[in-house]
C-alpha positions in Angstrom: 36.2 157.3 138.4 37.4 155.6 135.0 35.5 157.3 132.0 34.7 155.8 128.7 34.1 157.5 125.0 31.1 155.5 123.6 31.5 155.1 119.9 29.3 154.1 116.9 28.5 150.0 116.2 29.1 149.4 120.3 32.2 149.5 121.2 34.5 151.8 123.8 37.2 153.2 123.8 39.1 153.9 127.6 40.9 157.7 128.5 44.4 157.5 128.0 45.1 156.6 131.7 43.1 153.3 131.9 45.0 151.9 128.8 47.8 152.8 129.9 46.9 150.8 133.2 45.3 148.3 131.0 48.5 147.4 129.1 50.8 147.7 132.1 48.5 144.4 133.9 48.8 142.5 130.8 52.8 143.0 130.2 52.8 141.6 134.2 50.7 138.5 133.3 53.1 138.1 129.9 56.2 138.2 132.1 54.9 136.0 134.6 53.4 133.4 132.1 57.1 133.9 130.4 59.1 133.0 133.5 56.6 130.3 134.3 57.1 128.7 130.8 60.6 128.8 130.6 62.1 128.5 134.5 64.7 126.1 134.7 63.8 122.5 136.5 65.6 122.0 139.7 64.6 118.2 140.1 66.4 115.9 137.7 66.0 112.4 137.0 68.5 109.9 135.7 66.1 106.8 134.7 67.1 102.8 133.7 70.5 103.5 133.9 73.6 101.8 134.8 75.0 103.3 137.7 78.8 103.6 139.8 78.2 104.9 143.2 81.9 104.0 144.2 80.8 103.9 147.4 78.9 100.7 147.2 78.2 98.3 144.6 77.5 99.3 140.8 73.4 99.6 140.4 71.7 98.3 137.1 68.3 99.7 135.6 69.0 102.5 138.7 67.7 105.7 138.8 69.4 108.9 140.1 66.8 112.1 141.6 68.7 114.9 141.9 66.8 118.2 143.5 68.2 121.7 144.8 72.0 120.5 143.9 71.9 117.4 145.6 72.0 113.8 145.1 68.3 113.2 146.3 68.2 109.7 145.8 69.5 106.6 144.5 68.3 103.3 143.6 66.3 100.9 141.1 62.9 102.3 142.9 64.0 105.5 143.4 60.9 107.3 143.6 60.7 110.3 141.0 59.4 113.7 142.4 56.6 115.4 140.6 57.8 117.8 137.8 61.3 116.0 137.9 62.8 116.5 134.3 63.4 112.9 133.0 66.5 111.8 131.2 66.3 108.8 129.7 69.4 106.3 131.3 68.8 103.8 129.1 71.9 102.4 127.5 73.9 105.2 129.6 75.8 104.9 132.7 76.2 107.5 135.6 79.1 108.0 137.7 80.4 110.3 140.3 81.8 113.3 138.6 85.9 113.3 138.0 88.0 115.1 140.7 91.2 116.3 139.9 93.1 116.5 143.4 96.5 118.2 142.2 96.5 120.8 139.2 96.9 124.3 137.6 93.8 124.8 136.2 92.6 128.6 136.8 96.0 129.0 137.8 97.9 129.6 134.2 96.2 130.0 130.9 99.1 129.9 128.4 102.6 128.3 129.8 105.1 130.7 127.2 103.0 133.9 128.8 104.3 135.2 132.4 101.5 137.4 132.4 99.1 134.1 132.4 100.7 132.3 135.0 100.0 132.5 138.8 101.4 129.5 140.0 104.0 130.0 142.4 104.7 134.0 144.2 107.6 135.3 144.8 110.0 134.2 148.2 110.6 130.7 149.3 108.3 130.2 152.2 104.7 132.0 151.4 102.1 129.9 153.6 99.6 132.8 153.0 99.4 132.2 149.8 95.7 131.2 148.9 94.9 129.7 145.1 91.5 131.0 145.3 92.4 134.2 145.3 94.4 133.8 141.5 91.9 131.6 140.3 90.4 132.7 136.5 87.0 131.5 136.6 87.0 132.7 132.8 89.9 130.5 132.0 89.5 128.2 128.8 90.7 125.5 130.8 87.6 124.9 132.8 84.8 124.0 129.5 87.5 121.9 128.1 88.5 119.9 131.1 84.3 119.8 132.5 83.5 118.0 128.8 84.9 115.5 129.9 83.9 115.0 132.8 85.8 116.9 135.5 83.4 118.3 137.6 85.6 119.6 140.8 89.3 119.8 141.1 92.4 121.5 143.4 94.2 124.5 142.6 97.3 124.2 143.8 100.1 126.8 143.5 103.4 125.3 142.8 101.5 121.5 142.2 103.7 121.3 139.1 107.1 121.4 141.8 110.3 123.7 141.1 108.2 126.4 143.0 108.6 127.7 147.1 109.3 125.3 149.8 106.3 126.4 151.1 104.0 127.5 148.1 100.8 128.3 149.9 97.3 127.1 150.4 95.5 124.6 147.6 91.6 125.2 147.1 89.1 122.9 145.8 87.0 124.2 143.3 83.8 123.3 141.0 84.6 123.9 137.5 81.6 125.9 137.4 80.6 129.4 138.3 81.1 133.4 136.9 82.9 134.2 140.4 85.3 132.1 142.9 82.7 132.3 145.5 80.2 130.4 143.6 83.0 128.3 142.9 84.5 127.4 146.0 83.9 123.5 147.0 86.8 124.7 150.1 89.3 127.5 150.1 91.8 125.4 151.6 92.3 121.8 151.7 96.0 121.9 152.5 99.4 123.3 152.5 101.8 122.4 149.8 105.2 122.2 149.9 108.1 121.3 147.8 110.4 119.2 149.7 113.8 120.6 149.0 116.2 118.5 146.7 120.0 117.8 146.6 119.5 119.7 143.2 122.9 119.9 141.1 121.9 123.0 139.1 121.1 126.7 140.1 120.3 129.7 138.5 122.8 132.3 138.5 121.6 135.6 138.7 124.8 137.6 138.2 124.8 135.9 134.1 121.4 134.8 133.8 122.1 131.6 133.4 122.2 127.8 135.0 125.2 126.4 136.7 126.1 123.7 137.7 126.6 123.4 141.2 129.1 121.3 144.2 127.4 118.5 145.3 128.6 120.2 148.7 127.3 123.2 148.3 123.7 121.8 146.9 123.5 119.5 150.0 124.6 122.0 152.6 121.5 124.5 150.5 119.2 121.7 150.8 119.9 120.9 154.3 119.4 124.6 155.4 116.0 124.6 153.8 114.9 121.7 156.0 116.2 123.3 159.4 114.1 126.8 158.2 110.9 124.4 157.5 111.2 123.0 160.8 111.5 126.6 162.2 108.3 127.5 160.7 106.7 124.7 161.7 107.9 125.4 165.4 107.2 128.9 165.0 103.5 128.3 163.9 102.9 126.2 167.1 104.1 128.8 169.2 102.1 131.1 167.7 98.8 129.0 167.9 99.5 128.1 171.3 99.6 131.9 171.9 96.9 133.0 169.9 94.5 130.5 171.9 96.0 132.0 175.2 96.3 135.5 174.2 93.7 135.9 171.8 94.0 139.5 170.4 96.9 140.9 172.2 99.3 138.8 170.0 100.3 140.5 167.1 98.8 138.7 164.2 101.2 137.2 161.5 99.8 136.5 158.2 102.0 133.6 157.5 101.9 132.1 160.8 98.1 132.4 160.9 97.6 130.1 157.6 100.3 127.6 159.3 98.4 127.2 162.6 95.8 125.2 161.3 98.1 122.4 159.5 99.9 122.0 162.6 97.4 121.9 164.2 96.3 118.6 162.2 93.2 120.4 160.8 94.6 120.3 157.0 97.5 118.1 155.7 100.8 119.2 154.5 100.5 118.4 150.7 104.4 117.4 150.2 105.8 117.0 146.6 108.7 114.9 146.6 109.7 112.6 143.5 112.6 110.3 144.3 112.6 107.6 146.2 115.3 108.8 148.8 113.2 112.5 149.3 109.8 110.5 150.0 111.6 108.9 152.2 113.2 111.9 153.6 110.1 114.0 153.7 108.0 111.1 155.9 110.2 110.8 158.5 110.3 114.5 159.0 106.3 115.5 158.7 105.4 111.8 159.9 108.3 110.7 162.5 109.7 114.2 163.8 106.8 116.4 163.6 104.2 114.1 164.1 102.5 115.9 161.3 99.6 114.9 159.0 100.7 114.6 154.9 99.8 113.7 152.0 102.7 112.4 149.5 102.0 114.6 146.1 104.0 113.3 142.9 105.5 110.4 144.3 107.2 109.3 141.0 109.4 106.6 143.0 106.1 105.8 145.7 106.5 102.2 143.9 110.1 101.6 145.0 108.6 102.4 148.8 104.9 101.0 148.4 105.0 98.7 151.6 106.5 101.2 153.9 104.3 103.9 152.7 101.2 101.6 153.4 103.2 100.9 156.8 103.2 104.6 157.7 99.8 105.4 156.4 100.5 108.3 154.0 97.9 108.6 151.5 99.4 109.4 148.1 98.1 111.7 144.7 100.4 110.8 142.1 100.9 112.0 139.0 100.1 111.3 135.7 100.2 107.7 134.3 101.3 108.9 130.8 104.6 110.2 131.3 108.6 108.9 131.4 110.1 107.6 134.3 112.0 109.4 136.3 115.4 107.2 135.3 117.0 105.7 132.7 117.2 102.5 134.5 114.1 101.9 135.7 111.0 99.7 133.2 109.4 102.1 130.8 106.1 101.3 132.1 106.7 102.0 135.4 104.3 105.3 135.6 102.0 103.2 134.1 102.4 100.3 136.3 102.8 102.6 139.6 98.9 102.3 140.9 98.5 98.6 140.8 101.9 98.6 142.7 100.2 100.8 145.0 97.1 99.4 145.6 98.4 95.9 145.9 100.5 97.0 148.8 97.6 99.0 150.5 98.4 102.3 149.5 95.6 104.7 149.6 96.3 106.8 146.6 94.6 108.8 144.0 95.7 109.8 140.9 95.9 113.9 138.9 97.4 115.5 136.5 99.5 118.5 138.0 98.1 120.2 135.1 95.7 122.6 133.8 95.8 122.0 129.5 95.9 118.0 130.7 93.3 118.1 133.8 90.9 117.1 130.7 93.0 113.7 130.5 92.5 112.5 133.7 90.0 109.4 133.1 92.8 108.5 130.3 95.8 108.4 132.7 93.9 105.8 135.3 92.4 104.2 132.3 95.8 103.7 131.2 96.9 102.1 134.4 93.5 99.7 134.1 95.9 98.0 131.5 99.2 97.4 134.3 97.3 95.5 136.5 94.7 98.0 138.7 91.5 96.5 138.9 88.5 98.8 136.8 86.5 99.7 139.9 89.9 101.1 142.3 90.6 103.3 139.2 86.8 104.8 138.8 87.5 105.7 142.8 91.5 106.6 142.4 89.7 110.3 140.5 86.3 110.3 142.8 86.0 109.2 146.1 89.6 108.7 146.7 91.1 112.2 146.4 87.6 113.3 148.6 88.6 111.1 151.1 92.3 111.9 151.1 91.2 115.9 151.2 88.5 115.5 153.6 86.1 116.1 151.1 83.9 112.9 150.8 81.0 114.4 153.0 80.2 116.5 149.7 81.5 114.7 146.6 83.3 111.6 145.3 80.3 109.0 145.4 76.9 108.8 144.4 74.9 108.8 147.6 72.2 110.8 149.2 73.0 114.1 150.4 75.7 115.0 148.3 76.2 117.4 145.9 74.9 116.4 142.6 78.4 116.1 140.7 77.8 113.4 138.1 79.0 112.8 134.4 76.8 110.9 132.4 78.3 108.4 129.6 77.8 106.4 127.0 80.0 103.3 127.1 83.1 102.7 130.1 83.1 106.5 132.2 87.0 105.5 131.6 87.1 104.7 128.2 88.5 107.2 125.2 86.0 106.2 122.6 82.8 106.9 125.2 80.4 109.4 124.7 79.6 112.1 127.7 76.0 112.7 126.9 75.9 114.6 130.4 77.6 116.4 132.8 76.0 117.5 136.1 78.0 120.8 138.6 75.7 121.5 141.9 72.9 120.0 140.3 72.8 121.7 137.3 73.7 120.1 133.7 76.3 122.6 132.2 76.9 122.8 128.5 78.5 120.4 126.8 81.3 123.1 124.6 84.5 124.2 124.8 87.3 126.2 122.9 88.0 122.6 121.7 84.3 122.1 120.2 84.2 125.2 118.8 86.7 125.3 117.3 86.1 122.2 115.3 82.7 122.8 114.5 84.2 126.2 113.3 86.5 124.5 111.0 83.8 121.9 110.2 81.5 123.8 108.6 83.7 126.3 106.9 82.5 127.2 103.2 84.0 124.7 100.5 86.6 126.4 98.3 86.1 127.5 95.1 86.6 125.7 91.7 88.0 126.4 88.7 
C-alpha cells in the first residue's frame, strides 16, 4: 500500500516510489500523444488537378487517392478517404513518375575514379553478374535525378556498351530507399549483352596502348565471339533441361543458372548494338536462329531499319535524343528525329539515357524529340508506360491506375517541359524531398555572406 506525507495548507506529497511510477505513466502518455501528433499520413490526395494516366485519356479537375503506396483511386469523383492529407491540384498536373529503362545510376559515382565505377566485371561472358548487388543506394545520383522526376529506373551493368559480351543481369530499382532491398522494384529484368562489333581498334596489353587492327583479324575476333554466345546459349538450355529432369543431382553452375531463365523466354536479352548492319545482325540471331526474346538497346541506326524492326516485333530503348549521330553523313538531327521515325513505322520503343550524371535529363531528351515530329502524348509514355511494358513491369508502374504503386511526379506547367516546376514527387507512396547535391549547393552559394567593402 502507497503511503502519503501530509503536509501543512493541504497538500501531499507521494514516497519516492509512487513518483517515480507517477512520472514514468505520464512520459508514456507524452510519447504516445507525440507519435500521435506527428505520425506521418499514409493516405494522400491529389485534388482539381490535371491529370496523365497514359494509360487512358488525360483527366481534368481529377483527383488522385493514394493510400499504403498505392494508386487508390483515380478520377474527377474520386472519393477522398477520411484523414487523407489534401494537396491542392489546382493549376498542377500529375503524371506517372519518369522511368529510366537503361542507365548507370548506383552503378558509378564519378567517371575519372576506378574505385567509383562498377559497371562492367572482369571476363567477357559474366551472366551472373547481378546490378543489385553494386548498387550505391547513397549515391548522389539518385536526389538529383528523383528532383526531377525520375521515380524508378534500370541498372544496367555495361548499358553504356564497350563492356562484356554478356555483362550480366539489369535490375529495376526505385530511386528511393537506405538499403537495395527496400529498393528493389525487380532484381532482374533482363540480360544484357553487347553484340560484338567488327571493331578496328584493340588494346594492346604488351605497350599499353591502342592499335589498330586487320580488318581480318577484327572480323575473324568478332565472328568467334558470336559462335561462343551461341554456345552459351546452347549450353544454358542443356542445363535447364537438366536441372528440371535432374533436379539436385546436376551440379549447379552459377552462370548457366542466371542464363536458364532468358532462354527460357522468362526475361529478354537486352542487346546493345548501334549500327545499322549489327541490329541487323543481332535480330536474326536472338530473333531468327534462337528463337529468342530481345529487346534492341541503343539502336543508334534503329531509324535506317524502322519498318523491319516493327516487322519482327523487337521492342526498342534507345538512347538519348541529345547526342551526335553516329556518322558524318547522316542529318544532324537524326537522334533527334529517331522516335517519330520510330513510332511512325510502329516501333514499340522507349527512350533512356545510358547514364547516371544524365538520368536527370530524361524528360528533356523526349521533350526534345516532341519538336522532330513525335506526337506530346507517345513521348509522356516513351519514359513511363513504355519501358514498363517492354520490361514486364506495367502491372506495377508506368500509368496512373488503380492498384499500382504510387509513383507520380507532380508539376507545374508541361511534365516534359524545362521551364516547369516539380512541386511533387511521389516513391511507394511517399512524397520524398525535393533536394539534391545540385540544390544545395546553390542555395549554399546563394546565401553566402556579401564581401566586404572598402
Amino acid at each position: 500500500m502507497t503511503r502519503t506525507t501530509h503536509l501543512r495548507h493541504g497538500t501531499t506529497r507521494l514516497r519516492r516510489p509512487a513518483r517515480a511510477a507517477l512520472i514514468v505513466a505520464l512520459m508514456a502518455v507524452v510519447v504516445v500523444v507525440g507519435a500521435r501528433a506527428q505520425a506521418p499520413a499514409t493516405a494522400w490526395a491529389i485534388r482539381g488537378a490535371r491529370v496523365h494516366t497514359v494509360s487512358g485519356p488525360v483527366i481534368e479537375n481529377a483527383t488522385v487517392v493514394i493510400a499504403d503506396g498505392r494508386i487508390l483511386s483515380v478520377g474527377a469523383t474520386a472519393p477522398v478517404p477520411a484523414g487523407a492529407e489534401i494537396i491542392d491540384g489546382k493549376g498542377l498536373e500529375v503524371s506517372p513518375g519518369f522511368f529510366d529503362a537503361m542507365s548507370q545510376i548506383g552503378l558509378t559515382e564519378i567517371g575519372a575514379a576506378s574505385a567509383t565505377n562498377d559497371v562492367t566485371e572482369v571476363g567477357a561472358f559474366t551472366p551472373q553478374i547481378d546490378a543489385a548487388t553494386a548498387i550505391h543506394p547513397a549515391t548522389e545520383h539518385i536526389p538529383v535525378a528523383r528532383v526531377n522526376g525520375i521515380t524508378h529506373a534500370v541498372a544496367a551493368p555495361g548499358a553504356g556498351g564497350g563492356g562484356p559480351v554478356i555483362g550480366g543481369q539489369a535490375s529495376a530499382i526505385h530511386l528511393d530507399g537506405w538499403t537495395i532491398e527496400e529498393m528493389l522494384l525487380r532484381r532482374s529484368v533482363g540480360m544484357v549483352v553487347s553484340w560484338p562489333t567488327v571493331g578496328g581498334r584493340t588494346f594492346d596489353t604488351s605497350t599499353f596502348t591502342l592499335r589498330t587492327r586487320p580488318y581480318r583479324e577484327a572480323r575473324d575476333e568478332q565472328a568467334r565471339q558470336v559462335r561462343e554466345l551461341a554456345r552459351w546459349i546452347a549450353d544454358a538450355r542443356d542445363y535447364r533441361a537438366a536441372r528440371l529432369a535432374g533436379g539436385d543431382r546436376v551440379e549447379r553452375n552459377s552462370k548457366l543458372e542466371a542464363l536458364a531463365p532468358v532462354v527460357a523466354g522468362e526475361r529478354p536479352w537486352l542487346v546493345r548494338a548501334d549500327r545499322e548492319r549489327d541490329i541487323r545482325d543481332a535480330v536474326a540471331f536472338f530473333v531468327d536462329t534462337h528463337k529468342q526474346k530481345m529487346v534492341l538497346v541503343g539502336a543508334a541506326e534503329a531509324w535506317k531499319v524502322a519498318a523491319w524492326l516493327a516487322d519482327k516485333q523487337v521492342p526498342v530503348i534507345l538512347g538519348p535524343t541529345q547526342a551526335l549521330p553516329t556518322s558524318d553523313d547522316d542529318p544532324y538531327d537524326t537522334t533527334m528525329s529517331a522516335p517519330g521515325l520510330l513510332h511512325k513505322a510502329g516501333v514499340t520503343f522507349a527512350l533512356s539515357t545510358y547514364s547516371s550524371s544524365d538520368a536527370r535529363n530524361l524528360p528533356y531528351e523526349i521533350g526534345t524529340a516532341v519538336g522532330f515530329g513525335l506526337p506530346r502524348d507517345v513521348a509522356l509514355k516513351a519514359i513511363t508506360l513504355a519501358p514498363a511494358t517492354i520490361l514486364g513491369l506495367d502491372g506495377q508502374v508506368g500509368s496512373i491506375e488503380p492498384g499500382k504503386v504510387a509513383n507520380l511526379v507532380v508539376t507545374r506547367g508541361d511534365p516534359l517541359e524545362i521551364r516547369s516546376a516539380i512541386t511533387h514527387v511521389f516513391i511507394k507512396g511517399v512524397p520524398v524531398p525535393l533536394t539534391s547535391r545540385h540544390t544545395e549547393l546553390y542555395e549554399k552559394y546563394r546565401n553566402r555572406p556579401r564581401p566586404m567593402t572598402r
